[in-house]
C-alpha positions in Angstrom: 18.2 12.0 54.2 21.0 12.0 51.7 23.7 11.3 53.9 21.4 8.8 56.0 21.7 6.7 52.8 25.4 7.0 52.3 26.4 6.4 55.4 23.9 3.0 55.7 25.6 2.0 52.1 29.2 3.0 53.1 29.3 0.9 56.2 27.8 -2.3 54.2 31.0 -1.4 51.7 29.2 -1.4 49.0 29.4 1.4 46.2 26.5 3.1 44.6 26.9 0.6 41.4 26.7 -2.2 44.0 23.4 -0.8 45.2 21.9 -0.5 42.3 22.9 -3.9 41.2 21.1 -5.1 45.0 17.8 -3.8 44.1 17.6 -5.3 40.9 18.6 -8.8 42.2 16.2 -7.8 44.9 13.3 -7.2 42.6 13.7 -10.1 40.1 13.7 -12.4 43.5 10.6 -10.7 45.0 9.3 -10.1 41.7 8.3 -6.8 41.1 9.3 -3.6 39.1 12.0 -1.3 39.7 13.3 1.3 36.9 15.7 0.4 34.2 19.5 -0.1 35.1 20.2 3.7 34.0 17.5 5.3 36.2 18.4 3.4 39.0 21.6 5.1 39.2 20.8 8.8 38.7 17.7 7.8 41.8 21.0 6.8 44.1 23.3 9.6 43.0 20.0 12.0 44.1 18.8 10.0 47.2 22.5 10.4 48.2 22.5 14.3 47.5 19.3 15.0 48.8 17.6 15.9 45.3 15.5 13.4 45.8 13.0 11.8 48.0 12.7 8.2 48.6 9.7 7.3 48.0 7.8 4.4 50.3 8.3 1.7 47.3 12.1 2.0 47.3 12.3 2.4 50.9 10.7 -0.9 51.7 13.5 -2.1 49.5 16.3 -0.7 51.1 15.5 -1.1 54.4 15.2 -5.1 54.0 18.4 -4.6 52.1 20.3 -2.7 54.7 18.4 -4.0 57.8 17.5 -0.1 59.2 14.1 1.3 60.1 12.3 4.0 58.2 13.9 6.6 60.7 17.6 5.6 60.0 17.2 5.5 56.3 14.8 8.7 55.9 14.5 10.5 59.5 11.2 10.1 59.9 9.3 8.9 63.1 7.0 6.6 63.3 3.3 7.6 63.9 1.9 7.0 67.1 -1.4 5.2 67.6 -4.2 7.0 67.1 -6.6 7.8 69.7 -9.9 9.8 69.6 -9.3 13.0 72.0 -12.7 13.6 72.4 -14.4 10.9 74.5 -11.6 8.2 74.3 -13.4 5.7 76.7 -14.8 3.7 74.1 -11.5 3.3 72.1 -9.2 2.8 75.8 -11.8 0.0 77.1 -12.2 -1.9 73.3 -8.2 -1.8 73.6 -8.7 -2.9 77.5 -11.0 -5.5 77.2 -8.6 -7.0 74.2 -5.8 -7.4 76.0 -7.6 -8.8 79.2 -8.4 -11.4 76.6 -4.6 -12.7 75.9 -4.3 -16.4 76.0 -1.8 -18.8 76.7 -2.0 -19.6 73.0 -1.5 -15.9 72.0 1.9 -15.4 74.3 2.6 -18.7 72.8 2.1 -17.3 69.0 4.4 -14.2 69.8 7.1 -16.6 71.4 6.9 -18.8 68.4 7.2 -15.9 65.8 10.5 -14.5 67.9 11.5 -18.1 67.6 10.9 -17.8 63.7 12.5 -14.5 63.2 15.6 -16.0 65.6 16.1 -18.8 63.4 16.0 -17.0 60.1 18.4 -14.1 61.6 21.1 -16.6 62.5 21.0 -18.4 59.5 20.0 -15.7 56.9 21.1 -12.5 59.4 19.2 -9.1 60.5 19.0 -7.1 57.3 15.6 -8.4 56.0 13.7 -8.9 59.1 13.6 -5.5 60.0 9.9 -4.3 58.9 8.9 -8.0 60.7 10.8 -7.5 63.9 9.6 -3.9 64.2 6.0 -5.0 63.8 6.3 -7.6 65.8 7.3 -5.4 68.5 4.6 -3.3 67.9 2.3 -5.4 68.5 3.7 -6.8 71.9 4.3 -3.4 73.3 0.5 -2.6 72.4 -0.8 -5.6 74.0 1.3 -5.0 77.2 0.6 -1.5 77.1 -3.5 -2.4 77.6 -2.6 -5.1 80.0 -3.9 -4.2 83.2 -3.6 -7.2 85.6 -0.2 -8.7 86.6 -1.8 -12.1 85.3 -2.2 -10.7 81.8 1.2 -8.5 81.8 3.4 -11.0 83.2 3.5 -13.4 80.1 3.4 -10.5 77.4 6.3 -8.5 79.2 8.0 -12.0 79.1 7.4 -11.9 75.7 8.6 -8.6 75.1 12.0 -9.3 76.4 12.7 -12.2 74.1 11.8 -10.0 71.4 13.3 -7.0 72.4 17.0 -8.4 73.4 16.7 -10.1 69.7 16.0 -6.7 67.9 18.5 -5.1 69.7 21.2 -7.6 68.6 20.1 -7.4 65.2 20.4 -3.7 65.1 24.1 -4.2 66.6 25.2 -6.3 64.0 23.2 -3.5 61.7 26.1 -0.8 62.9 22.4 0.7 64.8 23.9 1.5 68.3 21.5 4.0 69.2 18.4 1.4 68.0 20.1 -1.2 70.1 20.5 0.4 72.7 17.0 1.9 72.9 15.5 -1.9 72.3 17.6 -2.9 75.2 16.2 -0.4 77.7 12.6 -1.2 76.9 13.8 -5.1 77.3 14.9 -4.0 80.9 11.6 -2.0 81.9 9.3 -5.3 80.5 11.5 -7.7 82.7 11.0 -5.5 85.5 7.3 -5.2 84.7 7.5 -9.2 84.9 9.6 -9.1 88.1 12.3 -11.4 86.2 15.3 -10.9 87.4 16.8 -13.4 85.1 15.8 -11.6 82.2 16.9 -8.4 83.4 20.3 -9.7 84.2 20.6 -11.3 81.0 19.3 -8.0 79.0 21.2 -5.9 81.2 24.2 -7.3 80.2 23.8 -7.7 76.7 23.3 -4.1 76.5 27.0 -3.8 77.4 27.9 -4.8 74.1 26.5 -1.6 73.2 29.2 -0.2 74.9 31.8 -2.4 73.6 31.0 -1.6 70.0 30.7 1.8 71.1 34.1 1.8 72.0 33.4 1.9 75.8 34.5 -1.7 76.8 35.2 -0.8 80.2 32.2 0.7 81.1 30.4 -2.1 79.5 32.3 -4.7 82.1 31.3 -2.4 84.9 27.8 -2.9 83.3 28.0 -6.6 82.8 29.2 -6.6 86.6 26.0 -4.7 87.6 24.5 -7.7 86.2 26.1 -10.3 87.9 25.2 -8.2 91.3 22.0 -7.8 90.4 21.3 -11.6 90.5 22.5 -12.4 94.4 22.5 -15.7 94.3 19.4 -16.2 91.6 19.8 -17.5 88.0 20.2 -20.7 86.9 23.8 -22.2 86.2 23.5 -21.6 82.1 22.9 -18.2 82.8 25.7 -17.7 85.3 28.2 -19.2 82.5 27.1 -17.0 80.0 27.7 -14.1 82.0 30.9 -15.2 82.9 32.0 -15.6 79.2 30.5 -12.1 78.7 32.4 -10.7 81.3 35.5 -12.3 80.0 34.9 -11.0 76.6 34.3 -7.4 77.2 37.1 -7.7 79.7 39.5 -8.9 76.4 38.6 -6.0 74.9 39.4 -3.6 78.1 42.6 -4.6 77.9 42.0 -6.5 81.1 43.8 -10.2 80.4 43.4 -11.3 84.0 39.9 -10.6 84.4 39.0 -12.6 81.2 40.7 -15.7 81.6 39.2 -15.5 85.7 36.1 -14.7 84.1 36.4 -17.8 81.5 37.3 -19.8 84.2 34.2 -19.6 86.1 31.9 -20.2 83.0 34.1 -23.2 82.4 33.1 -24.2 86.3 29.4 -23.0 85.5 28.2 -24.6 82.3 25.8 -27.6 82.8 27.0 -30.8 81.6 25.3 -32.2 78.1 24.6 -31.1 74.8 21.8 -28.7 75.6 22.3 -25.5 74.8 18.7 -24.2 75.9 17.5 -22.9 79.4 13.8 -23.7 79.6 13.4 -20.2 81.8 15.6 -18.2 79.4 15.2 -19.6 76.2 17.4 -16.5 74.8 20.5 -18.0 75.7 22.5 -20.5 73.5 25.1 -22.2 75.2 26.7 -25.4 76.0 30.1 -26.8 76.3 30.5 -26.4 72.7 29.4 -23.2 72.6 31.9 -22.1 75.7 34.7 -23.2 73.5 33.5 -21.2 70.9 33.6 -18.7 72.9 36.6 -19.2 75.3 38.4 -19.3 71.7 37.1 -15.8 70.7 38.5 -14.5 74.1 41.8 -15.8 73.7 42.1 -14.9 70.2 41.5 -11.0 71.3 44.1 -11.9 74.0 46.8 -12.2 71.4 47.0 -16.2 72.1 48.8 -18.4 70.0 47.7 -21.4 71.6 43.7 -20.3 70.7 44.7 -22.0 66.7 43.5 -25.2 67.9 40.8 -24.5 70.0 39.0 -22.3 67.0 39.9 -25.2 64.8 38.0 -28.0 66.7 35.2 -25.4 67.6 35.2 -24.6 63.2 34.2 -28.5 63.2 31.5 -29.1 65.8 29.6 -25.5 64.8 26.1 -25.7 63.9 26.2 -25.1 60.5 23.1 -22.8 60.5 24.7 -21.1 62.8 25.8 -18.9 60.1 27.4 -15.2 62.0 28.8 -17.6 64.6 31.0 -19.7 61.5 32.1 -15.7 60.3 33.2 -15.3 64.3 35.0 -18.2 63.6 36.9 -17.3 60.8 37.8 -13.7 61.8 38.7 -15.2 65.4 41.1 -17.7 63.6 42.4 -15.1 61.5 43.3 -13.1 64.5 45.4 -16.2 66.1 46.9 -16.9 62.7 48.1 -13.0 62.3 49.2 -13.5 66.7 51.8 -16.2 65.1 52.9 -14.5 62.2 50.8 -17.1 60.0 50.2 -14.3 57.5 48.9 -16.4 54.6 46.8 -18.9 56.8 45.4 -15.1 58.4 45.0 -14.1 54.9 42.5 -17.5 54.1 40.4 -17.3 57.1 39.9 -13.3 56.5 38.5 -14.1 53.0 36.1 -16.6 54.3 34.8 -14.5 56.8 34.6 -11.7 54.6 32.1 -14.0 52.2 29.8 -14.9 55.1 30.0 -11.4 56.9 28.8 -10.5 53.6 26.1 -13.4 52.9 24.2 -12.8 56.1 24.7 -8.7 56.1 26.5 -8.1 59.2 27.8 -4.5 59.2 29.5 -5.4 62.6 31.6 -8.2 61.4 32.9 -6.9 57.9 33.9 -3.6 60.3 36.0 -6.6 62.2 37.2 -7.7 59.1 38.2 -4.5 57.7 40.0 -4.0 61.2 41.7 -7.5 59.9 42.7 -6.9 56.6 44.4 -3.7 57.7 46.7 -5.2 59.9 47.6 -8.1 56.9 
């Protein structure tokens, strides 16, 4: 357990003084009690050691701070559902007869709660939405689980995926692989239950980011590839730009510099004209022209091109601003095209900034990119 909570607090950078210092800030905005200063820091020192167990109360703390679940924090599992052994009909057909009952206003709750939890993660990040996105995937997987009809499963497992690809990118830019890449999987076996293969495309290949961060890039453009196979000649044209662009991204990091800017060049023929940035069948995806830029800027940055300064620059002026992780993409993406020209000091500026907004929303992933950074300044 002890070195569960080192490793969560070592790869935020924080130190165990910064910790404590978290909870009580934590505490005085949430308003409740914690021990005194002093205490505080002998309960890290043995949390860390393994003298001590952490108890529910300071676990709900750090998990929001950190953005784990209860098994990455403490090892534990979480309990499955309870069901009476002997003479379970009652409790299987209650749970039957519920789910037979989903509405269209129900999926439409569970869709509008992802769409809450996906607005305050991009503007706020992942770290204190993890007890509400694990719930809230609790209770789709239950309700699909009791589904029996196609009718009734279809629009939960829809559900599901939107949910699930969200949780699983929150736990990536946690530093949680293995939670990411076990969220991904059951966002594949819903959008097969739906017979989407939109979604599975689109989940499939997200999961190859997995592999990227994993340090697998290749594999993850064979993945990403997979996808694009998958579809035939399905999927609408937002779809097939974004995974071009994701191709062309895991293919910068492959090493594979051909690949990516053919890659970038076929989102760049893909994208749908116009400032929406929303696929009414896919409502996961974000992208537009603006966005592609964004993007295409990323991929030549990790290319090593000098020319990507501009680019980054006009992209830096158009972002949505509560598009918060996307403006730290920015900066660290800027950086990198600053250090490709030997613009040391102008690397130096965007790496700070990035660093403060890696930091406000959380993100484990891009502070480990910006550690990457300031190693090379």
């Amino acid at each position: 357990m002890g070195a569960r909570l080192r490793d969560v607090r070592a790869a935020r950078g924080w130190s165990q003084e910064r910790l404590v210092r978290e909870i009580e800030q934590f505490a005085r905005r949430h308003v409740i009690d914690v021990a005194s200063t002093a205490s505080l820091r002998v309960y890290v020192s043995e949390w860390e050691n393994g003298r001590r167990a952490i108890s529910d109360r300071y676990a709900a703390i750090l998990r929001r701070l950190f953005g784990v679940t209860d098994a990455e924090l403490r090892g534990t599992q979480p309990e499955a559902p309870s069901v009476a052994v002997a003479d379970g009909y009652d409790e299987l057909l209650a749970r039957i007869d519920s789910a037979r009952s989903v509405s269209e206003s129900l999926v439409k709750a569970f869709n509008d709660q992802t769409e809450v939890l996906r607005t305050m993660d991009r503007e706020r990040g992942a770290s204190a939405l993890v007890d509400q996105m694990s719930g809230h995937l609790a209770r789709l997987e239950e309700t699909l689980t009791f589904a029996v009809l196609p009718s009734a499963r279809r629009p939960v497992a829809l559900a599901l995926v939107g949910a699930s690809t969200l949780a699983a990118w929150q736990a990536i830019d946690a530093g949680a692989v293995d939670r990411a890449w076990r969220h991904y999987e059951l966002a594949k076996r819903a959008a097969r239950d739906a017979e989407a293969p939109s979604y599975l495309a689109h989940a499939t290949a997200e999961q190859a980011y997995v592999l990227m961060e994993a340090g697998r890039p290749a594999l993850g453009v064979d993945l990403v590839r997979e996808a694009q196979r998958s579809l035939g000649q399905a999927g609408s044209p937002r779809l097939w730009a974004w995974l071009y662009a994701a191709e062309a991204e895991l293919c910068a990091h492959a090493g594979m510099p051909d690949d990516a800017c053919r890659a970038l060049d076929a989102a760049a023929a893909s994208i749908p004209p116009g400032p929406d940035d929303r696929d009414p069948d896919l409502p996961s995806i974000f992208l537009n022209g603006g966005h592609l830029a964004r993007w295409r800027g990323h991929v030549l940055a990790m290319l090593g091109d000098a020319g990507a300064v501009s680019g980054l620059y006009d992209a830096l002026e158009v972002v949505d601003p509560t598009f918060v992780r996307a403006q730290a993409g920015l900066h660290i993406d800027l950086a990198h095209a600053h250090l490709a020209r030997g613009e040391y000091d102008d690397a130096h500026t965007q790496v700070r900034q990035a660093r403060l907004l890696a930091n406000r929303t959380g993100s484990v992933r891009q502070r480990r990119r910006v550690d990457l950074l300031s190693a090379k300044l």
